[in-house]
C-alpha positions in Angstrom: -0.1 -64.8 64.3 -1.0 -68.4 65.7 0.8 -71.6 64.3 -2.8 -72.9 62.6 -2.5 -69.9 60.1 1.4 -70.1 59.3 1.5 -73.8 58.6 -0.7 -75.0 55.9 -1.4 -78.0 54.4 1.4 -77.9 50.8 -1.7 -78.6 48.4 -3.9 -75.9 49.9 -0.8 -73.3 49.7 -0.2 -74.7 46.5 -3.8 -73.3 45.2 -3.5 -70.2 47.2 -0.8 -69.2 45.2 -2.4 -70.5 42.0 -5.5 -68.2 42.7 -3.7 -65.0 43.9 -0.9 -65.5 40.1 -4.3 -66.0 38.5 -6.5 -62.4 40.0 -2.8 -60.8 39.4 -2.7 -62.0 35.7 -6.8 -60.9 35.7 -5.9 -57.3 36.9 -2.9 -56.6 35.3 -4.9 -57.4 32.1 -7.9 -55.1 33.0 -5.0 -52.5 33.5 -3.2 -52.9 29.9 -6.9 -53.0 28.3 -8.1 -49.9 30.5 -4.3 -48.0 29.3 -4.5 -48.7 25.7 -8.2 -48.0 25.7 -7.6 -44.5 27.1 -4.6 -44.2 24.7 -6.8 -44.5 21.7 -9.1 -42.3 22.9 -6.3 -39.4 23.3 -5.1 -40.5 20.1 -8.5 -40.2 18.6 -9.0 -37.0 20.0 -6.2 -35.5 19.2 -6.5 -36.3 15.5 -9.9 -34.9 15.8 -8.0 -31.4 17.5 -5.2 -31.4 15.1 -7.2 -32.0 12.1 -10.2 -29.3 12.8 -8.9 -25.5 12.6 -9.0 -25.0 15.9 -5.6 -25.7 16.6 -4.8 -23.3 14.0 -6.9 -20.4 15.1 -5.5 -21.3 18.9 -1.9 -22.8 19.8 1.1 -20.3 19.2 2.9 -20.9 15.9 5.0 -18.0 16.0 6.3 -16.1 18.9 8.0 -12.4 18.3 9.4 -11.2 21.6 6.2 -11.5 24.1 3.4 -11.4 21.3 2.5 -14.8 19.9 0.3 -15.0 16.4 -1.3 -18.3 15.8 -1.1 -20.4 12.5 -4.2 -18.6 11.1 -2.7 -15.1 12.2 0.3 -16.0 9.9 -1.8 -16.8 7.0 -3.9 -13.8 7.2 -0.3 -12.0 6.9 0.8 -14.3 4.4 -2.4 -13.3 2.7 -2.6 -9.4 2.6 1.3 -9.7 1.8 0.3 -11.6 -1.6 -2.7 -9.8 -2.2 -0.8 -6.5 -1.8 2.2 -7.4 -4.3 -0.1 -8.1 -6.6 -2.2 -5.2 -6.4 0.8 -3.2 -6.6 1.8 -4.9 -10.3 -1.4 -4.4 -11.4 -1.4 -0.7 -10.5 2.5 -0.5 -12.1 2.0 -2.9 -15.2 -1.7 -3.6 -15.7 -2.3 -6.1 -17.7 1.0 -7.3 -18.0 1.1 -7.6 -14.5 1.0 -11.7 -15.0 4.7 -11.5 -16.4 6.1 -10.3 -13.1 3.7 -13.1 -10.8 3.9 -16.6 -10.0 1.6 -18.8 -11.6 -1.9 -19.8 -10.4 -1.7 -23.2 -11.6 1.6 -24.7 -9.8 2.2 -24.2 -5.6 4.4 -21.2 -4.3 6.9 -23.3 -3.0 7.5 -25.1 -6.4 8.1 -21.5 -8.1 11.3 -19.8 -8.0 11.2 -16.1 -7.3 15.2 -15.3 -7.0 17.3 -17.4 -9.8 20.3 -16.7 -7.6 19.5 -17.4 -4.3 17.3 -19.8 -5.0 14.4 -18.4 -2.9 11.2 -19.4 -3.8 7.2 -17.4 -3.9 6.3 -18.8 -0.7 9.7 -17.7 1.2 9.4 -14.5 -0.5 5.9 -13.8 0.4 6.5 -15.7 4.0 9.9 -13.2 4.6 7.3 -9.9 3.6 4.5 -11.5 6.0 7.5 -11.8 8.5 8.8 -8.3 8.5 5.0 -7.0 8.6 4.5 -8.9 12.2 8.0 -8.1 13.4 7.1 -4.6 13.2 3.8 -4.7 14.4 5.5 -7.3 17.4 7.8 -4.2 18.4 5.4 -1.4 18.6 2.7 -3.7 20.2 4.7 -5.0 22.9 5.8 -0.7 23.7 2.3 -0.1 23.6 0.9 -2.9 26.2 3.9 -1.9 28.3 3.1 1.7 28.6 -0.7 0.3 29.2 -1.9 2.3 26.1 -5.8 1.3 25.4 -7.4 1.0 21.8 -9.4 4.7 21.2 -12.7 4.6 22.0 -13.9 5.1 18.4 -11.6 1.9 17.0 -14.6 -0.9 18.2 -17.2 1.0 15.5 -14.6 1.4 13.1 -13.6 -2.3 13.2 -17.0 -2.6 12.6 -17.8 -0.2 9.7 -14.7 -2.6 8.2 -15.9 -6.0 8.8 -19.7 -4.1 7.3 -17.6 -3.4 4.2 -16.4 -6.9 3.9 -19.6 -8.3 4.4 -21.2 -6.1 1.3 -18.3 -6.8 -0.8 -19.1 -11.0 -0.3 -22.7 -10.1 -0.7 -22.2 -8.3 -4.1 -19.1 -11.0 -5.3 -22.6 -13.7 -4.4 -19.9 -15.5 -1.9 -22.5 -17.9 -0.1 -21.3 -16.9 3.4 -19.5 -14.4 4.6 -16.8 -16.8 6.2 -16.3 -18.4 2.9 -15.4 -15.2 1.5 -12.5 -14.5 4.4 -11.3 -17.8 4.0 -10.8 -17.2 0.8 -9.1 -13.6 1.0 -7.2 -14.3 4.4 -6.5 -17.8 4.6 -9.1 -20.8 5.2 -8.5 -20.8 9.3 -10.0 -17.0 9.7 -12.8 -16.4 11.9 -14.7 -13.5 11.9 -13.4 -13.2 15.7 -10.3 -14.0 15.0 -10.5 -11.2 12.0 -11.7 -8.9 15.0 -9.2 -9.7 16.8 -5.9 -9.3 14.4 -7.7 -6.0 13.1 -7.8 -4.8 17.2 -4.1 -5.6 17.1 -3.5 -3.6 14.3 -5.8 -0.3 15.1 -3.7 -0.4 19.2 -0.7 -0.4 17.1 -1.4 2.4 14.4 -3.4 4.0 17.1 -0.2 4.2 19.2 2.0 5.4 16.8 0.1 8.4 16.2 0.5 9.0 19.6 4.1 9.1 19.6 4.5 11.0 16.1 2.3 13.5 17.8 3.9 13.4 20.9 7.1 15.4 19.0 6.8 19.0 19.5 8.8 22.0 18.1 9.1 25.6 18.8 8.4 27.9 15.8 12.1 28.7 16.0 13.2 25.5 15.9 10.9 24.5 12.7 12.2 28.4 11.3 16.2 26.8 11.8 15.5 23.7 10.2 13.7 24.9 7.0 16.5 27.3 6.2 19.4 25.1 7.1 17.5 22.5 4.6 15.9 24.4 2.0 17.9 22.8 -0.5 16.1 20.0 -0.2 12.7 21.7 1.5 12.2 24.3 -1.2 9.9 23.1 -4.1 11.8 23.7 -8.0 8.9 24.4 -10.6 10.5 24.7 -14.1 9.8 23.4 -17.7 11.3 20.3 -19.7 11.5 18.3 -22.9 13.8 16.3 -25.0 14.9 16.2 -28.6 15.2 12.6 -29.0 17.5 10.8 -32.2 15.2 8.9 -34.8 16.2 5.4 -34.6 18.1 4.0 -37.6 15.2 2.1 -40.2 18.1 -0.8 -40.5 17.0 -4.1 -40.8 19.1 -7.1 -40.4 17.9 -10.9 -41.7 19.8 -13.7 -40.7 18.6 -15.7 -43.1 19.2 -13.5 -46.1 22.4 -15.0 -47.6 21.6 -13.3 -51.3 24.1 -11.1 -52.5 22.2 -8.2 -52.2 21.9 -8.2 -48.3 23.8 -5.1 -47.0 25.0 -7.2 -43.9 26.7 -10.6 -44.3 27.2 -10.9 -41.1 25.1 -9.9 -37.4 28.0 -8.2 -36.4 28.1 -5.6 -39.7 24.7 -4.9 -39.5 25.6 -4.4 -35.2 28.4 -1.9 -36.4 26.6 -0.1 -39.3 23.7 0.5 -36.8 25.6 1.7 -34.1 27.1 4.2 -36.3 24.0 5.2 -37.9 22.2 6.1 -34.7 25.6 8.1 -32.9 25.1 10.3 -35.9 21.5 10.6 -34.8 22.4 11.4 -31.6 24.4 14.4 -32.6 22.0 15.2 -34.9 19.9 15.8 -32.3 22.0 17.7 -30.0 22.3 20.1 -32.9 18.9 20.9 -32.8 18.5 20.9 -29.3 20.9 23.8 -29.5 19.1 25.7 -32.1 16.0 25.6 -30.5 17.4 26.7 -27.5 19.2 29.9 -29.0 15.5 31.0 -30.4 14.0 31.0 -27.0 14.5 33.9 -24.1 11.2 33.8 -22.4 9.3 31.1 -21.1 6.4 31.9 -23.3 9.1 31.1 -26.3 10.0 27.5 -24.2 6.3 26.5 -24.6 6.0 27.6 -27.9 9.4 26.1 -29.0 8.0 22.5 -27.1 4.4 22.6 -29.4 6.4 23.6 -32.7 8.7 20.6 -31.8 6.5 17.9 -31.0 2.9 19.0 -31.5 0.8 15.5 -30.4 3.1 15.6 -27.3 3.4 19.5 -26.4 0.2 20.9 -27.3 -1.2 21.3 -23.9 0.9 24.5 -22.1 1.6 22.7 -18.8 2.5 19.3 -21.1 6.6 20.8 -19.7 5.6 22.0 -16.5 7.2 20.0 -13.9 7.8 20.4 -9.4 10.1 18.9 -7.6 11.5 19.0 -4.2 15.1 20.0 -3.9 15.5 16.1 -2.3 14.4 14.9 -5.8 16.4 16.5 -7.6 19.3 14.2 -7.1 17.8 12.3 -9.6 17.8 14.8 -12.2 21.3 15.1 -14.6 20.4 18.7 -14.0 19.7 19.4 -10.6 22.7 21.3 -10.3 21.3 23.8 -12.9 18.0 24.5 -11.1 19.7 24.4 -7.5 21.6 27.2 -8.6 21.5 30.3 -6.3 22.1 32.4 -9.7 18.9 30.9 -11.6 16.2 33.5 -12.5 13.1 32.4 -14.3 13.3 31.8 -17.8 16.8 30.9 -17.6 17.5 28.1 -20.6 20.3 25.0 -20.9 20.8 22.3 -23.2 21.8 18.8 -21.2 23.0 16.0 -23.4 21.6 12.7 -23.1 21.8 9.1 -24.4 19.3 9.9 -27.3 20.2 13.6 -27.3 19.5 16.4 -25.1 16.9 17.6 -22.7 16.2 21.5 -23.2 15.2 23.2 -19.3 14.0 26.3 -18.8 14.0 27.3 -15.1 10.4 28.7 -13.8 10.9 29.4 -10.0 12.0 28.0 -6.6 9.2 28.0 -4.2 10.5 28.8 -0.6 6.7 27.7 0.8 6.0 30.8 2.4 2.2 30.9 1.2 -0.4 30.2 4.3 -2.1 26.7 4.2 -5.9 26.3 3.7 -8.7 24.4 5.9 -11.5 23.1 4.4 -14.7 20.7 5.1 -16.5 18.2 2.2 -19.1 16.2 2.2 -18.1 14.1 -0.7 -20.1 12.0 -3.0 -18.9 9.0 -4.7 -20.7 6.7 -7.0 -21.6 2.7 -6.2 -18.8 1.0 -7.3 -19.7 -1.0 -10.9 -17.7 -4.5 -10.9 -17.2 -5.2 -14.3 -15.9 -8.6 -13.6 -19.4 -9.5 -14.1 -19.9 -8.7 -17.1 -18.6 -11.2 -20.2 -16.8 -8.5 -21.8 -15.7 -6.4 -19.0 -15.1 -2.9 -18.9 -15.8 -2.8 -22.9 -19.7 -4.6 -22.3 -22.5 -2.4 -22.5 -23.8 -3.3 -20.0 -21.1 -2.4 -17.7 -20.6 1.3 -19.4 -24.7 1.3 -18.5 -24.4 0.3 -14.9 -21.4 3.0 -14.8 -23.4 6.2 -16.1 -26.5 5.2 -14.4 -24.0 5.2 -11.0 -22.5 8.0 -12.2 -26.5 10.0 -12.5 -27.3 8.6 -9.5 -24.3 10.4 -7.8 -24.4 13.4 -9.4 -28.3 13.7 -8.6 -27.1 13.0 -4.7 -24.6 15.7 -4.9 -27.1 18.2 -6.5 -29.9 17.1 -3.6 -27.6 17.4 -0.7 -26.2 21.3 -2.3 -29.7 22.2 -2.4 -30.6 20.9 1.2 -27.3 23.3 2.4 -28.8 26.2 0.6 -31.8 26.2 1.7 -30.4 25.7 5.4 -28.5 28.7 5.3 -25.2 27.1 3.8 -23.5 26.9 7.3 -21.0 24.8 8.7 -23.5 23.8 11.1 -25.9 22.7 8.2 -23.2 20.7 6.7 -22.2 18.9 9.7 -25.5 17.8 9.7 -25.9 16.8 6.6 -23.0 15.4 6.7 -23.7 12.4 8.9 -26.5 10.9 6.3 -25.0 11.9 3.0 -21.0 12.0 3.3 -18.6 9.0 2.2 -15.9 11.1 3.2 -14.1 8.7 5.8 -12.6 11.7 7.6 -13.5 13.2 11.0 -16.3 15.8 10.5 -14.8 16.2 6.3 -12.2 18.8 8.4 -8.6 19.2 6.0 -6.5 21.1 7.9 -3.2 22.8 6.4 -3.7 21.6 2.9 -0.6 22.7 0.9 -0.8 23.2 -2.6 -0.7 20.3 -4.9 -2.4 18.2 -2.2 -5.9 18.0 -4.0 -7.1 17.0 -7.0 -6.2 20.3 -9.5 -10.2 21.3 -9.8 -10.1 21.3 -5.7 -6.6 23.1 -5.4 -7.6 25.8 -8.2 -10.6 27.1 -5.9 -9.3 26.7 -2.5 -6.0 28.4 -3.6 -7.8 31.5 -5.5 -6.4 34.4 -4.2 -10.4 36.1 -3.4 -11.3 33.1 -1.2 -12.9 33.8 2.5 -14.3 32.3 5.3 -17.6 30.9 4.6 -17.3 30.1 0.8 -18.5 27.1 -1.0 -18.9 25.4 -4.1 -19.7 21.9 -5.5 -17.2 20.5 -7.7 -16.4 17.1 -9.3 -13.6 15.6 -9.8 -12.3 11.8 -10.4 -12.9 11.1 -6.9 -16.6 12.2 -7.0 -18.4 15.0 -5.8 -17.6 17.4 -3.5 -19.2 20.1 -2.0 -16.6 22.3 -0.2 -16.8 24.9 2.6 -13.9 27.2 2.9 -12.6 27.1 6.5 -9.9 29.6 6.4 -6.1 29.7 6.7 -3.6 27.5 8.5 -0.1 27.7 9.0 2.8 28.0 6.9 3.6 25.5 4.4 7.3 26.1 5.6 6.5 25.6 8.9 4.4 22.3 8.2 6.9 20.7 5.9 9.9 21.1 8.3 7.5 20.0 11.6 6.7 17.1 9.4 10.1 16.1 8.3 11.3 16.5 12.1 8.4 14.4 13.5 9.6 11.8 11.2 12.8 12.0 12.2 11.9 12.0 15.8 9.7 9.0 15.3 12.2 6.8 13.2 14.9 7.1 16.2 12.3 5.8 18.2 10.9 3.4 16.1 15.0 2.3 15.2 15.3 2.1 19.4 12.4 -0.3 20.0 13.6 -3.8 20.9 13.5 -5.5 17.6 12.9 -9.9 18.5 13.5 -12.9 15.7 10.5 -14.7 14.7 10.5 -18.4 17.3 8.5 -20.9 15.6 6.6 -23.2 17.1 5.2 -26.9 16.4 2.1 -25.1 15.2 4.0 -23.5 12.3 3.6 -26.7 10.6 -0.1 -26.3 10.5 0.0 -22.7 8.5 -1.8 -23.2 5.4 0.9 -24.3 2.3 0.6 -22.2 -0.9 
């Protein structure tokens, strides 16, 4: 570089540097304005990202072993876990169901469901939601890793479901289908994302039917285990009622202080009640044991029940009772009936808290009778909501809609007996029919190794006669609807079925109990699961 270059006048390098600190200053101030200007923008956007649903429906917020469910996943769980406690009190309590729920009006989290640890709705129903996608985690991840593929017929079904769901919005006047999922499963769900936790759920049932039918047994081996277990295998059929003590008609008032009160005192009138009702008590083992020493035949046990308690006894099978041996257990007098040395009409007495139980010993079913096979075409009314309707199930317009459904069915189930007449009442006429008219979910309406008890009693009486044959048919109703039955023939032993059944499950919980079993991990996602 020449000397003219490197030595400069002072004021010119003076105002060099001045103008090179000044486009510095310019540049670095373009670059702060340019960073903090792309900062807001990610900012922005990720507000936008995390307060849409997408994130929910998306990002892992739960990761069990290798299967990850996102935050709209867990509320659809969360969901069906509530919605399937509460169905369950209904069915238990009914109406008082609400005693034994939390509250609509105040959040999950706020109400305590366990005084004594504390835990609240929300944990509870989180810790059930939990558990269902642990297990679902386990067999999921077995499946993918022996490459097992969802059956061919699960993509219509999942479809024939989501059709459902869409009719059942359509007739609660939901004004979108999506607004009625997001109010059932949580307000995240998609009808993809639906699609997609129901395929989930069909690869994971769908594989463990493969494995419970993977299990197979030797009629020897299924022979061994009946008889080793027909304590608990065999079925016990025999009669029962009780001879209860009347309740004392005491009375105690707190507030009665006149000298005339009985009771001065809570803890007389405690003492004179007690007393009164222990005499009850053996009252009514006393009778108990007189009733019992008038009756040798079954036919005198029924009679002996009626002349006891008419309103409760008058119907012959009012006593009739089965168990399995494996029941029993719960019974003071399963001993009795487990007995080698019982013969039918055998009688005993068995004392109680209120007095005694009288049992008279019918039989012990060894399940030796052949199975029947059957196929249906069944008929079932359009479901009446009588949520509609301002007085419910007691408006008359609901108990209208409900026999006009009921007619309508009952004319269905007449046409469709008539078209398999007059088609030569084949099984090949009733497959055929079958396809337009049937609401029988199952495969071609084929039952295979029905065992007795299995079917509503109208169906059980007529496949169980001892005249029926190949080829018979009849159209009967029960509280299921209508059902027109072809008689397929016989199957195997009930014997043989029950201990092949209680093997497979056997089988199936070892492998199920062997399955790597991973913790819940959540993720920062969690924190976007909807709050109840």
């Amino acid at each position: 570089m020449s000397e003219t270059f490197e030595k400069r006048p002072d004021g010119a390098n003076r105002r060099q540097t001045r103008i090179d600190k000044e486009r510095k200053a310019k540049k670095k101030t373009r670059l702060i304005t340019l960073s903090v200007v792309a900062i807001l923008v990610l900012l922005f956007a990720g507000a936008m990202f995390i307060n849409s649903k997408l994130i929910r429906r998306t990002l892992p917020a739960i990761a069990i072993g290798d299967v990850n469910f996102s935050a709209a996943e867990y509320d659809y769980y969360f969901s069906t876990a509530f919605t399937g406690y509460q169905n369950q009190m209904y069915s238990y309590f009914g109406e008082g169901a609400g005693e034994y729920l939390p509250s609509n009006e105040i959040a999950l989290s706020s109400q305590i469901y366990n005084d004594e640890t504390g835990e609240t709705w929300e944990e509870y129903f989180s810790n059930m939601a939990l558990q269902q996608m642990i297990e679902m985690a386990k067999i999921y991840s077995a499946a993918t890793a022996a490459n097992f593929k969802l059956p061919d017929d699960a993509s219509e079904e999942i479809s024939n479901q989501i059709t459902q769901l869409r009719e059942q919005a359509d007739m609660y006047g939901f004004p979108s289908f999506i607004s009625y999922l997001q109010q059932i499963f949580g307000s995240s769900i998609t009808e993809g994302g639906l699609r997609k936790i129901m395929e989930r759920a069909f690869l994971t049932s769908s594989y463990s039917r493969h494995v419970y039918d993977s299990f197979n047994y030797s009629p020897d081996a299924l022979a061994a285990y009946y008889s080793e277990n027909a304590g608990d295998l065999d079925k016990f059929v025999f009669r029962v009622f009780t001879v209860d003590a009347e309740p004392p008609d005491y009375s105690y008032d707190p507030e009665d202080e006149s000298a005339d009160s009985p009771y001065q005192t809570e803890e007389e009138y405690n003492e004179a009640y007690d007393a009164a009702y222990e005499e009850a008590v053996a009252e009514a083992r006393e009778t108990a044991a007189s009733i019992v020493s008038g009756i040798n035949s079954e036919d005198d046990f029924i009679n002996a029940a009626k002349q006891y308690n008419e309103l409760y006894y008058e119907d012959p099978d009012s006593t009739l009772v089965e168990y399995a041996g494996s029941d029993l257990i719960n019974l003071e007098f399963g001993d009795w009936l487990q007995d080698s040395a019982r013969v039918r009409g055998d009688v005993m007495t068995m004392d109680n808290e209120s007095g005694s139980y009288i049992v008279c010993f019918v039989e012990r079913d060894r399940n030796e009778y052949r199975t029947v096979q059957m196929r249906q075409i069944q008929v079932v009314g359009d479901m009446v909501d009588s949520s509609i309707y301002e007085e419910g199930e007691d408006d008359p317009e609901y108990l209208a809609a409900e026999q006009k459904a009921e007619a309508d069915a009952e004319a269905k189930a007449a046409d469709v007996l008539a078209r398999f007449t007059g088609g030569g009442a084949t099984e090949e006429k009733l497959l055929e029919l079958m396809e337009e008219f049937s609401d029988d979910p199952t495969e071609g309406g084929l039952y295979e190794n029905i065992m007795k008890g299995n079917m509503p009693m109208e169906m059980n009486d007529w496949l169980f006669d001892s005249d029926r044959k190949h080829g018979d048919y009849t159209l009967i109703k029960s509280d299921y609807g209508h059902h027109l039955m072809f008689f397929m023939g016989f199957g195997e032993k009930s014997c043989d079925v029950i201990a092949e059944s209680a093997l497979r499950e056997k089988a199936f919980e070892a492998w199920s109990e062997g399955l790597v079993e991973a913790e819940p991990v959540m993720r920062w996602a969690f924190n976007l699961t909807q709050k109840h």
